[in-house]
PyMOL commands that place a pseudoatom at each C-alpha (Angstrom):
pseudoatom trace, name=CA, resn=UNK, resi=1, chain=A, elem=C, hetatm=0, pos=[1.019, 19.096, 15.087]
pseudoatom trace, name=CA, resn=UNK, resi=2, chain=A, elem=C, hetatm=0, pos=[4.524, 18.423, 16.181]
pseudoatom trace, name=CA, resn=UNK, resi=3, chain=A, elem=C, hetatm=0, pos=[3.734, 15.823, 18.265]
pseudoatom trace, name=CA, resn=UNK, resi=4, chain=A, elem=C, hetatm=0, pos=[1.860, 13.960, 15.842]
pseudoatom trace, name=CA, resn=UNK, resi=5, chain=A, elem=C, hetatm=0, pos=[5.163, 14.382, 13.719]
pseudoatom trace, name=CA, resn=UNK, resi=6, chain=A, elem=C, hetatm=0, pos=[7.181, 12.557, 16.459]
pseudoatom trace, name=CA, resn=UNK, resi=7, chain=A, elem=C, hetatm=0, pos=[4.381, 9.571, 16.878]
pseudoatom trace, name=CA, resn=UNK, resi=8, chain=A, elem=C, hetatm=0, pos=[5.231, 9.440, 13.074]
pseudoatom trace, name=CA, resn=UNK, resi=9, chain=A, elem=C, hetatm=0, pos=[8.886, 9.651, 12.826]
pseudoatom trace, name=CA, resn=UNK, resi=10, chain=A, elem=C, hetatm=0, pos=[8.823, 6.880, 15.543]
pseudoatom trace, name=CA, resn=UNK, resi=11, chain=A, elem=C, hetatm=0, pos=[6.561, 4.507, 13.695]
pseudoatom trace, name=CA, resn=UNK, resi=12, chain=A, elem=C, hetatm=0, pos=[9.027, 4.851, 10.271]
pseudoatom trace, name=CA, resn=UNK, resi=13, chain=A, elem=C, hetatm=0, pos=[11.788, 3.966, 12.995]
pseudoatom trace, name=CA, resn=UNK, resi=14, chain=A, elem=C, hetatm=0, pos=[9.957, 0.962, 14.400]
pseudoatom trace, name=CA, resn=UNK, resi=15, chain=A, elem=C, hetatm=0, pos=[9.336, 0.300, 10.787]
pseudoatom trace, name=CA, resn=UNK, resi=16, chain=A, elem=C, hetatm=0, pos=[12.697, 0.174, 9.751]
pseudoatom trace, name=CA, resn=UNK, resi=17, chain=A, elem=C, hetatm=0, pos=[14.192, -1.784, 12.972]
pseudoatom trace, name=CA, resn=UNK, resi=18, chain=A, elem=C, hetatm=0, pos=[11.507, -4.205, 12.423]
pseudoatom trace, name=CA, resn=UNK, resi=19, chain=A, elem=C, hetatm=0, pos=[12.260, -4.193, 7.851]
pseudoatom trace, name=CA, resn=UNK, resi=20, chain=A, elem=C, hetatm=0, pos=[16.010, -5.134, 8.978]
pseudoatom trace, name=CA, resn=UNK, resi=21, chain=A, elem=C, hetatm=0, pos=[15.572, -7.046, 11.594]
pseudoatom trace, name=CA, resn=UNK, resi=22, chain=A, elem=C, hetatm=0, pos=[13.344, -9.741, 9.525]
pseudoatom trace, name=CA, resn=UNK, resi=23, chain=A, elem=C, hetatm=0, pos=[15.316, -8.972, 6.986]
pseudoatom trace, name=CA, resn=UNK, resi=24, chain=A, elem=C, hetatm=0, pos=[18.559, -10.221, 8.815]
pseudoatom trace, name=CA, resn=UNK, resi=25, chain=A, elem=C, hetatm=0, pos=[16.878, -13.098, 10.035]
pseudoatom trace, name=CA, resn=UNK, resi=26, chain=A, elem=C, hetatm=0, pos=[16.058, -14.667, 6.948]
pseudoatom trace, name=CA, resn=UNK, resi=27, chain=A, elem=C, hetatm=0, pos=[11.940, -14.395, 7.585]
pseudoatom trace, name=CA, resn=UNK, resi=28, chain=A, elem=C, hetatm=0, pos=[10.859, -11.654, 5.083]
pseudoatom trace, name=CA, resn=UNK, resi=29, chain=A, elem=C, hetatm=0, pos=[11.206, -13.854, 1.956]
pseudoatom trace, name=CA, resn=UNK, resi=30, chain=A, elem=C, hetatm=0, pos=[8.821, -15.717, 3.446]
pseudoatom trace, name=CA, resn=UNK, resi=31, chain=A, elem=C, hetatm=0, pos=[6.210, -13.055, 3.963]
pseudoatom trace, name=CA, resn=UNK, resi=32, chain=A, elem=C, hetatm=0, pos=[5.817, -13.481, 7.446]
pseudoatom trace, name=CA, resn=UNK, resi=33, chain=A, elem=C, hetatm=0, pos=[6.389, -11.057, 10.178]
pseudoatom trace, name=CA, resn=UNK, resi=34, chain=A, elem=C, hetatm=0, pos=[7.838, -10.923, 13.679]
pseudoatom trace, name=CA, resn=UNK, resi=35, chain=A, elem=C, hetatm=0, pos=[4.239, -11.822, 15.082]
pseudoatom trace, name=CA, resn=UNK, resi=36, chain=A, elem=C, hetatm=0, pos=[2.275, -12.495, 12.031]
pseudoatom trace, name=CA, resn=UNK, resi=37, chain=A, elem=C, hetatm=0, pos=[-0.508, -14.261, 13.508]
pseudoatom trace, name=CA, resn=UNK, resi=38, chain=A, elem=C, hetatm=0, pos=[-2.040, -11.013, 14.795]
pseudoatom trace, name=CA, resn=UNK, resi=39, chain=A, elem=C, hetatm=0, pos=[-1.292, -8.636, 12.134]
pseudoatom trace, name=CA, resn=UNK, resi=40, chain=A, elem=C, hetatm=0, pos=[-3.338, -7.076, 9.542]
pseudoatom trace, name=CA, resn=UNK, resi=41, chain=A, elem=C, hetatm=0, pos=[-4.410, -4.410, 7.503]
pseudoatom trace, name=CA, resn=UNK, resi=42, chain=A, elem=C, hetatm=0, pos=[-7.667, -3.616, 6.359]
pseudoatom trace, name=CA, resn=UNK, resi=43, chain=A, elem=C, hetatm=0, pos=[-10.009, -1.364, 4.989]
pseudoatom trace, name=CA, resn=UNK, resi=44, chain=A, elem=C, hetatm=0, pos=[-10.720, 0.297, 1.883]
pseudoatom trace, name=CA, resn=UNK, resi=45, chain=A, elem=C, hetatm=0, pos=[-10.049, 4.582, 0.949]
pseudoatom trace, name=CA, resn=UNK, resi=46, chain=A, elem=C, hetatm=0, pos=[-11.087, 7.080, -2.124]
pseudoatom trace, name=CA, resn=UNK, resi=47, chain=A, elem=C, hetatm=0, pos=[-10.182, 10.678, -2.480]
pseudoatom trace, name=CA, resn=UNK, resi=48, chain=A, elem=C, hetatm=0, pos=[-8.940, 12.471, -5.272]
pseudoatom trace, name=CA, resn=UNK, resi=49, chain=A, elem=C, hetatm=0, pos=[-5.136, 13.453, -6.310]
pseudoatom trace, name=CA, resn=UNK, resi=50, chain=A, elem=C, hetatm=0, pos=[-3.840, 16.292, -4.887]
pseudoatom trace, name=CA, resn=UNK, resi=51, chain=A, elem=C, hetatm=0, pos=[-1.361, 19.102, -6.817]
pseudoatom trace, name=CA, resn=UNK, resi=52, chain=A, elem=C, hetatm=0, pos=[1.193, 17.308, -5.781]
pseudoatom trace, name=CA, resn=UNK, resi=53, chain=A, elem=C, hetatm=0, pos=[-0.003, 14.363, -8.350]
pseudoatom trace, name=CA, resn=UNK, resi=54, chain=A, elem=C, hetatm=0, pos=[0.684, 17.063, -11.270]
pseudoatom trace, name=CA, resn=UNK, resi=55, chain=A, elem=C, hetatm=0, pos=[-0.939, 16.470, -13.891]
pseudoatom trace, name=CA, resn=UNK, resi=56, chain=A, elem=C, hetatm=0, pos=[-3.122, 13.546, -12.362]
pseudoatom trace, name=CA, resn=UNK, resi=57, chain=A, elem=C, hetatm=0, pos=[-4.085, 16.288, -9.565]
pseudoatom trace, name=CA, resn=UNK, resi=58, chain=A, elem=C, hetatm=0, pos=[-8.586, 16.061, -9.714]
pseudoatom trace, name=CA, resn=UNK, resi=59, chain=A, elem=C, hetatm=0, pos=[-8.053, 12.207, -10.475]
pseudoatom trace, name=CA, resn=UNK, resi=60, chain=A, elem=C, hetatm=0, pos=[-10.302, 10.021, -8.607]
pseudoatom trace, name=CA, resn=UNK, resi=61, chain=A, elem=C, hetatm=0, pos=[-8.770, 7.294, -7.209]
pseudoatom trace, name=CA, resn=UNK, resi=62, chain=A, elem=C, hetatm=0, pos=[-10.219, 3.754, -4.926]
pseudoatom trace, name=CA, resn=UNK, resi=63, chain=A, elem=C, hetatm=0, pos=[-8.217, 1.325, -2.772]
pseudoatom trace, name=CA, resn=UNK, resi=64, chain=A, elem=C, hetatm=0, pos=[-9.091, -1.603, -0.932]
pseudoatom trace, name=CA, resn=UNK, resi=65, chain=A, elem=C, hetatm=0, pos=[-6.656, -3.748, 1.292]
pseudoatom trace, name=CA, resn=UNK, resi=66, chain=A, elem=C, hetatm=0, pos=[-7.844, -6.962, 2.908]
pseudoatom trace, name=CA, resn=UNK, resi=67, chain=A, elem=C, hetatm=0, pos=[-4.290, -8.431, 3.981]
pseudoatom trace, name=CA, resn=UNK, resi=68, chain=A, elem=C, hetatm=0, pos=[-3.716, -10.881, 7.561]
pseudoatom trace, name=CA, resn=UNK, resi=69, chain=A, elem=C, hetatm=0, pos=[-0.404, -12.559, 8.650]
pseudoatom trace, name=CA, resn=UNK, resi=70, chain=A, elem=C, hetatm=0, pos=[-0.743, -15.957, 9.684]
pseudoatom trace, name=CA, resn=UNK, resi=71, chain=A, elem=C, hetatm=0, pos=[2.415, -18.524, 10.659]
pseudoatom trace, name=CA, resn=UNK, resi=72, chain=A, elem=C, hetatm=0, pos=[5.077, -18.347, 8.518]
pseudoatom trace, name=CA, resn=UNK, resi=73, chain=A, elem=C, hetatm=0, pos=[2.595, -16.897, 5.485]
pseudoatom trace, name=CA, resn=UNK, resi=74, chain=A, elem=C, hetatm=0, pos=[0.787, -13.631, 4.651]
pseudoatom trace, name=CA, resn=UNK, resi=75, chain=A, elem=C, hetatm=0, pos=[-2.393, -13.902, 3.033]
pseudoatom trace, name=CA, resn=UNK, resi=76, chain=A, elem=C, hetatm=0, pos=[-4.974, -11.300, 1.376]
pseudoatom trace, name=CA, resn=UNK, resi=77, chain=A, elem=C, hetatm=0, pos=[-6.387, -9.080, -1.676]
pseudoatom trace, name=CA, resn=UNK, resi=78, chain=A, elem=C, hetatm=0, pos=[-6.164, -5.731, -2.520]
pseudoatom trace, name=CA, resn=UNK, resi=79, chain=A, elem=C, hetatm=0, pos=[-8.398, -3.518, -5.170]
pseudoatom trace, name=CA, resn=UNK, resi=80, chain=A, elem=C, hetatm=0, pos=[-7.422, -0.313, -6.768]
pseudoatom trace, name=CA, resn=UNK, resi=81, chain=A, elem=C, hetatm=0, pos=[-9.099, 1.971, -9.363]
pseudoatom trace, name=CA, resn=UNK, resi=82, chain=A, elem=C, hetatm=0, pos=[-8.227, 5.038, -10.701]
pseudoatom trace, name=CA, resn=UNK, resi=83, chain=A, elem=C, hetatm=0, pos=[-9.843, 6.951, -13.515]
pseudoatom trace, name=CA, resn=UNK, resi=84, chain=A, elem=C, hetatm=0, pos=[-9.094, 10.204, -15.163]
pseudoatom trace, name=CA, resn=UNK, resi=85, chain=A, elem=C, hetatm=0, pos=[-11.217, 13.173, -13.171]
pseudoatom trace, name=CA, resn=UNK, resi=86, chain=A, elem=C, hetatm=0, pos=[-11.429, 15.359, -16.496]
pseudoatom trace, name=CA, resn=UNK, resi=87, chain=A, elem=C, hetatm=0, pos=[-12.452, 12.570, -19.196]
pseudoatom trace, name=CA, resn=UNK, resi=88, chain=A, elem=C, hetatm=0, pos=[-13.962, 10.238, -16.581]
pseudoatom trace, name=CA, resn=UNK, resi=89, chain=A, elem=C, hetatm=0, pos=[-11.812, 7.170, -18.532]
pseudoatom trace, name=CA, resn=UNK, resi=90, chain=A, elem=C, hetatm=0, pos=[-10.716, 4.169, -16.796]
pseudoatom trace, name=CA, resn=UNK, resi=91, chain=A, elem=C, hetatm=0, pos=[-6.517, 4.577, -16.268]
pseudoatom trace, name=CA, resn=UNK, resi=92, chain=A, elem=C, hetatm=0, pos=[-6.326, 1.761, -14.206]
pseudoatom trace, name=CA, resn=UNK, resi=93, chain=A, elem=C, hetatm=0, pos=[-8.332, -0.985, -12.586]
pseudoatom trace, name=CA, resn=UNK, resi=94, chain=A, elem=C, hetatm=0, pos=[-6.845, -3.949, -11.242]
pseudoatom trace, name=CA, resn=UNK, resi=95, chain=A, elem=C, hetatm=0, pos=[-6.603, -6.590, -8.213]
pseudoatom trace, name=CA, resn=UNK, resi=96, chain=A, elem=C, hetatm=0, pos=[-4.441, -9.432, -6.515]
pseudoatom trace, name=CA, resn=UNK, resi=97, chain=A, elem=C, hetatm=0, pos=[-3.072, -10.890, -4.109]
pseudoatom trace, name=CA, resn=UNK, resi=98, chain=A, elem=C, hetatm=0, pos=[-1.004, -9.749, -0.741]
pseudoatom trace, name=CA, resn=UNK, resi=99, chain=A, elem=C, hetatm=0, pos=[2.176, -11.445, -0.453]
pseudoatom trace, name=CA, resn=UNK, resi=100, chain=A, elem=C, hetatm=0, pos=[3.703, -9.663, 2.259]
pseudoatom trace, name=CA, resn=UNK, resi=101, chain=A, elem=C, hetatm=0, pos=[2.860, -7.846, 5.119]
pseudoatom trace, name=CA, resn=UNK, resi=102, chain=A, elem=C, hetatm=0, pos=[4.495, -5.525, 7.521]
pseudoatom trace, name=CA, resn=UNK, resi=103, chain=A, elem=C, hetatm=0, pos=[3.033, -3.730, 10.445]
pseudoatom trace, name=CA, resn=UNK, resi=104, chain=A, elem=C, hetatm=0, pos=[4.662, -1.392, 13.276]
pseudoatom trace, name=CA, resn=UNK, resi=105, chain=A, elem=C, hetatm=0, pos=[2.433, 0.301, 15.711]
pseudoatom trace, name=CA, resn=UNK, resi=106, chain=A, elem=C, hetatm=0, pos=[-0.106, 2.608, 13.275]
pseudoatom trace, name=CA, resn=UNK, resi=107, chain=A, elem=C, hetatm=0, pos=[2.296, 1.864, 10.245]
pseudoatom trace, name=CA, resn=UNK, resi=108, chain=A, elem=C, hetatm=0, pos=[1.627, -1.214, 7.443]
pseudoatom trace, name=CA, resn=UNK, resi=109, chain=A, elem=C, hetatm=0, pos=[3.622, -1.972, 4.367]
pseudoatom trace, name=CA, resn=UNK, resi=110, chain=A, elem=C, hetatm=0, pos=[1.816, -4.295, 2.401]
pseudoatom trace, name=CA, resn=UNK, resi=111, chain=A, elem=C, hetatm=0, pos=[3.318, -5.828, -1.048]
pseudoatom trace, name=CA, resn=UNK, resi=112, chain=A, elem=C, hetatm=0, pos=[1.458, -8.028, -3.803]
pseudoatom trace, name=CA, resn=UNK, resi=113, chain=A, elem=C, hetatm=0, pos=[1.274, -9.298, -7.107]
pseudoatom trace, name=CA, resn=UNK, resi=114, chain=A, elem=C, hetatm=0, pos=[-1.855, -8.358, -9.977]
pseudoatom trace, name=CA, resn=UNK, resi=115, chain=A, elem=C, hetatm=0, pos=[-3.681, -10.935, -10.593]
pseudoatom trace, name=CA, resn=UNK, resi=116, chain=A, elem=C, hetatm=0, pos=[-6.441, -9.467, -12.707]
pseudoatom trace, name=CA, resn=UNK, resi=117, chain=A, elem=C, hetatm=0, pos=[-6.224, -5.837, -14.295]
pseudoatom trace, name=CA, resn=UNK, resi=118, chain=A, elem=C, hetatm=0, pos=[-5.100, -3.385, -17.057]
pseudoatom trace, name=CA, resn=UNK, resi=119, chain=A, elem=C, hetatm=0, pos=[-3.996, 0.296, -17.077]
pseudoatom trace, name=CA, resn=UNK, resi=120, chain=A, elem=C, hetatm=0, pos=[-4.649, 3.362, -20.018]
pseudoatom trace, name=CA, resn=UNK, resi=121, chain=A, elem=C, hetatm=0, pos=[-1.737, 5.051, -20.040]
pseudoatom trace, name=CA, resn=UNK, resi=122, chain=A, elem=C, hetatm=0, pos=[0.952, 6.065, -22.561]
pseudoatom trace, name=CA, resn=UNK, resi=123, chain=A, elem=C, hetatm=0, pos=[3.931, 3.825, -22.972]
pseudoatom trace, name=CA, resn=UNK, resi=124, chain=A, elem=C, hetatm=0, pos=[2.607, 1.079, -20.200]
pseudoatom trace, name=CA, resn=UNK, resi=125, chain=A, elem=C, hetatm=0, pos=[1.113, -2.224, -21.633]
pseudoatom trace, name=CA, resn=UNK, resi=126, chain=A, elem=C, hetatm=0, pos=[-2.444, -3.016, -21.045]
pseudoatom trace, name=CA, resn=UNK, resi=127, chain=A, elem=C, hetatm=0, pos=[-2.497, -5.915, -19.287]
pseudoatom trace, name=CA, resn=UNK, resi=128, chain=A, elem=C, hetatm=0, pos=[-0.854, -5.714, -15.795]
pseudoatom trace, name=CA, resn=UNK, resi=129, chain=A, elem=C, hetatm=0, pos=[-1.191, -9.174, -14.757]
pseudoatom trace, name=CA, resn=UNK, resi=130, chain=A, elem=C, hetatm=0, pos=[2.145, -10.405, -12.597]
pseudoatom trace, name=CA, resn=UNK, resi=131, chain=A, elem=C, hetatm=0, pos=[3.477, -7.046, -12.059]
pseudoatom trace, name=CA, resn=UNK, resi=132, chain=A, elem=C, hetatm=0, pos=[4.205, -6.070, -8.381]
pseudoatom trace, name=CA, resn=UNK, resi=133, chain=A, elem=C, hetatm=0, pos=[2.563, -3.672, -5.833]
pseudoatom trace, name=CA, resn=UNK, resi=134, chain=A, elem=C, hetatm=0, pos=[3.685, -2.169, -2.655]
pseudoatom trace, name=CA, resn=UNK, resi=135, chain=A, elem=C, hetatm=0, pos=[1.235, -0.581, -0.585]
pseudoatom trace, name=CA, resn=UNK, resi=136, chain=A, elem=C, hetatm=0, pos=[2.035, 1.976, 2.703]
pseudoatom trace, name=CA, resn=UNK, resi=137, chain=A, elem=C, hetatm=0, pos=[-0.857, 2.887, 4.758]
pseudoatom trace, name=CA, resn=UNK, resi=138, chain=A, elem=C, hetatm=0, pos=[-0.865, 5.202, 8.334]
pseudoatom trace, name=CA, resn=UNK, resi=139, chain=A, elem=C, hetatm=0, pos=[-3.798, 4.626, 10.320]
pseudoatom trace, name=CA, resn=UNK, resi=140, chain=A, elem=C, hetatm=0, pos=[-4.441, 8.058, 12.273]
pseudoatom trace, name=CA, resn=UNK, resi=141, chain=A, elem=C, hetatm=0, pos=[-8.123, 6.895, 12.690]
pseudoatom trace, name=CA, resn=UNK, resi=142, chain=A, elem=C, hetatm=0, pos=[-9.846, 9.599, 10.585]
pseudoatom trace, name=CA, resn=UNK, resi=143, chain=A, elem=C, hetatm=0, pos=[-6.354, 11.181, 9.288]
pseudoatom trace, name=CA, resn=UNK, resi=144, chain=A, elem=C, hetatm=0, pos=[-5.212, 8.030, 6.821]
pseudoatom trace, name=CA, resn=UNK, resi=145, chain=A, elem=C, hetatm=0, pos=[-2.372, 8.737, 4.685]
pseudoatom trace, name=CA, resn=UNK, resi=146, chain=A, elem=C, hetatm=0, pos=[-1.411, 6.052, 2.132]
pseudoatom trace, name=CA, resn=UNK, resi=147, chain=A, elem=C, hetatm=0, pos=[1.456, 5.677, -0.698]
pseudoatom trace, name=CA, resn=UNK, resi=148, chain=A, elem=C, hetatm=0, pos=[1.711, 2.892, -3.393]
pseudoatom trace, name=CA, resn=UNK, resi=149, chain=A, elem=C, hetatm=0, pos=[4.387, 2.017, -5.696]
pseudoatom trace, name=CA, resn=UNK, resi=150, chain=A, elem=C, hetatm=0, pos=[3.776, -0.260, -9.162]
pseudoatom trace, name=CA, resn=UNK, resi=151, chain=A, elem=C, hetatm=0, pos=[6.006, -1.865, -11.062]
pseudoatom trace, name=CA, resn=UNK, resi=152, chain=A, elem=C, hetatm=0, pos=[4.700, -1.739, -14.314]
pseudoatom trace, name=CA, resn=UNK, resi=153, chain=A, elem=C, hetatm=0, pos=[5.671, 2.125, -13.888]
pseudoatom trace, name=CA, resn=UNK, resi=154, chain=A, elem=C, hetatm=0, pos=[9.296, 1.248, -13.401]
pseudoatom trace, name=CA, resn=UNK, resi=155, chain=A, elem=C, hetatm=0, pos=[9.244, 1.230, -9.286]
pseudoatom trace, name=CA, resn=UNK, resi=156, chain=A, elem=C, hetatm=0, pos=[11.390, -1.599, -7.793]
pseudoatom trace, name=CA, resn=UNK, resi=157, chain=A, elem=C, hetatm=0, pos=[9.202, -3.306, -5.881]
pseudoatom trace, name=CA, resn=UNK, resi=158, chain=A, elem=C, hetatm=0, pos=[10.616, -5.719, -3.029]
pseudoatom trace, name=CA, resn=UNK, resi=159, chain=A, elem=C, hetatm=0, pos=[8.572, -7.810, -0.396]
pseudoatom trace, name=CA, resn=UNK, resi=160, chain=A, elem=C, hetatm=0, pos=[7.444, -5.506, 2.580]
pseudoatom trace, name=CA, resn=UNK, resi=161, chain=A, elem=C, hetatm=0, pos=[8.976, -2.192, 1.244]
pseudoatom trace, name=CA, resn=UNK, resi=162, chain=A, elem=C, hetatm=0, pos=[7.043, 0.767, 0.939]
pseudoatom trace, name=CA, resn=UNK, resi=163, chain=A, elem=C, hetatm=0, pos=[7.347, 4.841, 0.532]
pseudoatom trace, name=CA, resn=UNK, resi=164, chain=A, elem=C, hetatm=0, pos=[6.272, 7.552, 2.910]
pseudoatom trace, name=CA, resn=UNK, resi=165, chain=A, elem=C, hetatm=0, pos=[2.689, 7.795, 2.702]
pseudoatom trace, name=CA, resn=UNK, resi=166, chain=A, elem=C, hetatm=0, pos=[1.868, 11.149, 1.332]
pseudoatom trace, name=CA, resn=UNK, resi=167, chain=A, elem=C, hetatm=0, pos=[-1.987, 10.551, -0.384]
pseudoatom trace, name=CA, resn=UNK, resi=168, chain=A, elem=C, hetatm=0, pos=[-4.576, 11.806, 2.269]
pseudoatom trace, name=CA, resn=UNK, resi=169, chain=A, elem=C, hetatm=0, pos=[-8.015, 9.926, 1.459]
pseudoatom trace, name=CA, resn=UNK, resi=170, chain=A, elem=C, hetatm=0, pos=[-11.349, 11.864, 1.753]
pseudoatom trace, name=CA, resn=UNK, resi=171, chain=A, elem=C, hetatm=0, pos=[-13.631, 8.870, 2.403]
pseudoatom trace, name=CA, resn=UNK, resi=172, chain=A, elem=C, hetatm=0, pos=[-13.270, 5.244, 4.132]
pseudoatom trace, name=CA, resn=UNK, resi=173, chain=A, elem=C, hetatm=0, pos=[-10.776, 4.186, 6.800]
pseudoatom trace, name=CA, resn=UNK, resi=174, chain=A, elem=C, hetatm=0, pos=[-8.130, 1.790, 6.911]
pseudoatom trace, name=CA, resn=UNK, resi=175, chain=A, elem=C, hetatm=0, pos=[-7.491, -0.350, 9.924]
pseudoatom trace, name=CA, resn=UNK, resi=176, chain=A, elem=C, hetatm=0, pos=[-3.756, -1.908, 10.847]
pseudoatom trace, name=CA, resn=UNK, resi=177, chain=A, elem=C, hetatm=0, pos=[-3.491, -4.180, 13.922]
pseudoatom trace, name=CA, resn=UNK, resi=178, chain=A, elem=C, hetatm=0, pos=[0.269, -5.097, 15.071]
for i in range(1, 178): cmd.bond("trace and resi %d" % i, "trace and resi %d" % (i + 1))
show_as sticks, trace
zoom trace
C-alpha cells in the first residue's frame, strides 16, 4: 500500500511540474500539451457515491471521457449522468466537449465545456449549457479513482486543472496514454 502511495504522490508531482511548466510557456491556453500528439484519455466508469458524498452517498453516478491531444489542439467528448439512488430521479445528465487535456504518467486532467445538458438540484439552473468541467482520472488498471469539478456548482474551473481523485468506480475502466 505504501508504495502505491509513492507511485501516486510522484504522478501529482509530475503533474504539477508538467501544469507549470506549460503554464510558463504560454502553451496551456491553447489546450495542448508538452507531447500532445500521443496523449489521451479514454474510457468510460459507474459506481455509486460513497459516505464521503454525504448526503448524495447510494447515488448512482456514469462517466464517459473520449479526449486525444493532437498539435497545438485537444480534441474530445465527455458524458456524465447522475441520478438520485433513493428516488431514482435524474439530478444531472449532460455532455460536451474536451478542451484541454493533461496527462503525466497514470495521471489525466481533462477540462471541457457542456454542450448539451441540465441538472435537478436546488438553487442551480436547469440548463447547464456553457458551464465548465474539469475532470481528474488515475488509471491503476482495475483500481480507477476519478474527481470532477463543475462550475455551475460554484467550482473555478481553469483549463487543465483538476482535484485529487477521490471517487473509486465499481464498473468500467479508464485508459490514459502520455
Amino acid at each position: 500500500m505504501r508504495a502505491r502511495k509513492g507511485v501516486w504522490r510522484r504522478a501529482l508531482v509530475v503533474l504539477a511540474v508538467a501544469i507549470g511548466s506549460v503554464t510558463a510557456t504560454g502553451v496551456a491556453s491553447s489546450g495542448a500539451t508538452a507531447d500532445s500528439s500521443r496523449d489521451s484519455l479514454r474510457g468510460a466508469v459507474s459506481g455509486k457515491l460513497s459516505e464521503a458524498f454525504g448526503e448524495r452517498a447510494g447515488d448512482p453516478v456514469r462517466f464517459k471521457i473520449d479526449a486525444r491531444g493532437g498539435p497545438g489542439a485537444t480534441t474530445g467528448t465527455f458524458a456524465v449522468f447522475h441520478g438520485n439512488g433513493t428516488t431514482n430521479e435524474v439530478l444531472g445528465d449532460f455532455e460536451g466537449d474536451i478542451t484541454c487535456l493533461m496527462t503525466a504518467g497514470e495521471v489525466a486532467i481533462a477540462t471541457g465545456v457542456i454542450t448539451k445538458g441540465h441538472v435537478n438540484l436546488p438553487g442551480v439552473d436547469r440548463d447547464v449549457t456553457g458551464k465548465k468541467v474539469s475532470f481528474t482520472v488515475h488509471d491503476d488498471g482495475g483500481h480507477d479513482r476519478m474527481y470532477w469539478m463543475w462550475e455551475f456548482l460554484g467550482a473555478p474551473i481553469n483549463n487543465c486543472v483538476g482535484m485529487a481523485p477521490g471517487f473509486v468506480p465499481s464498473h468500467g475502466d479508464f485508459k490514459v496514454r502520455d
